[in-house]
LOLUMSE-108507 format. One record per residue (C-alpha): residue in one letter; chain; x, y, z. Coordinates in steps of 0.25 Angstrom, whole numbers. Example, Ala and Ser with C-alpha at 12.3 -4.5 7.8 and 13.67 -1.06 7.14 Angstrom:
<rs>
R  residu  chaine     xx     yy     zz
R       A       A     49    -18     31
R       S       A     55     -4     29
</rs>
This chain:
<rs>
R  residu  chaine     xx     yy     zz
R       X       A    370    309   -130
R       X       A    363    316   -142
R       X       A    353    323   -132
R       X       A    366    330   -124
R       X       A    371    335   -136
R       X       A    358    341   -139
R       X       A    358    348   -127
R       X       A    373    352   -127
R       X       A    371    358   -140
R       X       A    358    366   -136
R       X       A    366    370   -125
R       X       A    376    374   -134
R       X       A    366    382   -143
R       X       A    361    389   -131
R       X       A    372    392   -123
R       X       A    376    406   -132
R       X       A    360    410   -129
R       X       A    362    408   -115
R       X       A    374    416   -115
R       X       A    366    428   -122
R       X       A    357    429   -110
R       X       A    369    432   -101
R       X       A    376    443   -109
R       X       A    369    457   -112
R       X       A    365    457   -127
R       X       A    358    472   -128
R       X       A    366    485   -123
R       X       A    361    497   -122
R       X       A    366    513   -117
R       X       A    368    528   -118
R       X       A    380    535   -118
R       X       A    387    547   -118
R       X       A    396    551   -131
R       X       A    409    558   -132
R       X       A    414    560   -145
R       X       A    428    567   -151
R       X       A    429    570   -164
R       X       A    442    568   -167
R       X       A    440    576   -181
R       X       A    436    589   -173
R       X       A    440    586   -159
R       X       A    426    589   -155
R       X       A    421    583   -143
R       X       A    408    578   -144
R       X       A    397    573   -132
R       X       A    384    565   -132
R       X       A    375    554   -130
R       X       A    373    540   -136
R       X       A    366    527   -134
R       X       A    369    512   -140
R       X       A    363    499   -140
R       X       A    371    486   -142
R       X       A    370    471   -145
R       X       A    377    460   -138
R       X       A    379    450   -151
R       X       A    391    442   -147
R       X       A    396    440   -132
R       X       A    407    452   -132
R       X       A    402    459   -144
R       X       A    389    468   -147
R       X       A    384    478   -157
R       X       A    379    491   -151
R       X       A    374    504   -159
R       X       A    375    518   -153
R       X       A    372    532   -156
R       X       A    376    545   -150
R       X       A    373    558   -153
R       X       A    384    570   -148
R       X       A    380    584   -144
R       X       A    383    596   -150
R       X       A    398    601   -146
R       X       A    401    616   -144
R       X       A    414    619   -144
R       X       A    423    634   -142
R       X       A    430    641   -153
R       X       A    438    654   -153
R       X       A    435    666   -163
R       X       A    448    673   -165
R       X       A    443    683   -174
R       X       A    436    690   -163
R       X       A    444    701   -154
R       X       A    448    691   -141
R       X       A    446    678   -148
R       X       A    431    674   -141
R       X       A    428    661   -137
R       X       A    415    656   -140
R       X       A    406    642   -139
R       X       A    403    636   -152
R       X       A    392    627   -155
R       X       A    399    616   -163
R       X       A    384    610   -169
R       X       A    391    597   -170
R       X       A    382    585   -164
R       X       A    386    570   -168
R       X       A    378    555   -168
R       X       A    386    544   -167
R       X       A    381    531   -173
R       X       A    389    518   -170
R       X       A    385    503   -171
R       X       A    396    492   -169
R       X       A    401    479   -161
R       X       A    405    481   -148
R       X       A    415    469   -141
R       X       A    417    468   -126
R       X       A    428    463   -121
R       X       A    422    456   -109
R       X       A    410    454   -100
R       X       A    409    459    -86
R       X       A    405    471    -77
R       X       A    416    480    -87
R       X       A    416    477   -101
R       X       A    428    483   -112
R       X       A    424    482   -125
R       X       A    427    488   -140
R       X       A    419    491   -150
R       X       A    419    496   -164
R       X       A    406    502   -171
R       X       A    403    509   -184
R       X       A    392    523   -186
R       X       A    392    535   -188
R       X       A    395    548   -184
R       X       A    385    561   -188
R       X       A    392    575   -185
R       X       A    378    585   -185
R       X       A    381    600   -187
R       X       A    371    609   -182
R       X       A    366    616   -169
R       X       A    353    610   -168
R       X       A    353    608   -151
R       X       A    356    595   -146
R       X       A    344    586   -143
R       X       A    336    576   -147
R       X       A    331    584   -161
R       X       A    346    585   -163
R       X       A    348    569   -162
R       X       A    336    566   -170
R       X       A    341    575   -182
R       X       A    355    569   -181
R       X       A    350    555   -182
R       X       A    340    559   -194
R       X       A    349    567   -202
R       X       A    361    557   -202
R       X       A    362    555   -218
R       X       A    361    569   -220
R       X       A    373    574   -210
R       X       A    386    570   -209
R       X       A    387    557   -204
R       X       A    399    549   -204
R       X       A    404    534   -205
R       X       A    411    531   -190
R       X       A    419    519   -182
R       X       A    420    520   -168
R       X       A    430    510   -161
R       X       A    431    511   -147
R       X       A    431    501   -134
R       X       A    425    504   -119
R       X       A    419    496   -107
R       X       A    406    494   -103
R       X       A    406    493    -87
R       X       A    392    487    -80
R       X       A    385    495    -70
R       X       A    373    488    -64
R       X       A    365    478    -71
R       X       A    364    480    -85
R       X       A    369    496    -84
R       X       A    383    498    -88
R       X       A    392    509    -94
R       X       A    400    508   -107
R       X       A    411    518   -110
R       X       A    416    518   -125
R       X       A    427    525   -133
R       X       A    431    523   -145
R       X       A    436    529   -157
R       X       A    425    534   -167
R       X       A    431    537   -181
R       X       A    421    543   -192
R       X       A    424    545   -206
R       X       A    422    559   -211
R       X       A    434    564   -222
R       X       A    442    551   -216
R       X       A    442    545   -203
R       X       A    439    554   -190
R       X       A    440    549   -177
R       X       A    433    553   -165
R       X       A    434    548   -148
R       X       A    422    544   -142
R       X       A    419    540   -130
R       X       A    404    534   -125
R       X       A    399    532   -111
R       X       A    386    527   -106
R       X       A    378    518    -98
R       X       A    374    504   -105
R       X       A    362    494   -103
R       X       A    364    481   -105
R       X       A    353    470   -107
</rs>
């Protein structure tokens, strides 16, 4: 009797091991990024990536990062005789940094979820061309721009594809905090390795 509640209790200690092998513990994927400042109402494009850890059946922690190119946008001189339109270079890039928990609502082939992460947002003002000098400079001079404190709250589905490949739509609400609350739409779409 004593030996079958050994066994029943190694089973028992191992069953939550066994279960891990079935479910995806690391995810992993690029995606593209739109962002709308609500503070400007300037629309904002680029490119991100995330990685993400599976530490309870429906929940996981990811981290992303996204940088947004530079927006031109058109402005009218009315000083001038027939009020010319011209193209402006706005010089505004953004990099988005966000870690949180992310909870799915169910397993399957499609998958809801919300989530709710904390970051920051860093607004860089210059013409330096976009590219990967540009990226590199944002990152290193965080401290030293202007960097804000940010929340984003937000909800999506993650659809399998093949295999492990899947894509993952997310949006959400992204406020940052520069002279009070701000709040800003973003919407994220990418492909998504799962493994």
């Amino acid at each position: 009797m004593k030996r079958f509640l050994l066994l029943g209790l190694v089973c028992l200690a191992v069953m939550p091991c066994l279960r891990a092998q079935e479910e995806e513990r690391f995810e992993a994927g690029g995606f593209a990024d739109y962002f709308r400042s609500g503070a400007t109402g300037t629309n904002m494009f680029g490119l991100g990536g995330r990685a993400g850890v599976g530490i309870f059946p429906h929940m996981a922690l990811e981290g992303e990062l996204a940088f947004d190119f530079n927006r031109a946008f058109t402005d009218a001189f009315t000083n001038t005789p027939g009020a010319s339109v011209s193209f402006i270079t706005s010089g505004t890039k953004t990099l988005h940094g966000l870690f949180g928990p992310r909870w799915s609502v169910q397993r399957g082939p499609i998958r809801p979820f919300v989530e709710a992460k904390l970051g920051f947002i860093n607004y860089m003002l210059n013409n330096e061309p976009v590219g990967f000098n540009s990226v590199v400079n944002q990152i290193q001079n965080l401290r030293v721009q202007n960097v804000n404190a940010t929340i984003l709250l937000g909800g999506g589905l993650q659809a399998k594809v093949t295999g492990p490949v899947g894509l993952r739509i997310d949006v959400g609400d992204q406020v940052y905090f520069n002279h009070g609350a701000q709040q800003g739409l973003r919407v994220t779409f990418g492909p998504m390795v799962r493994f």
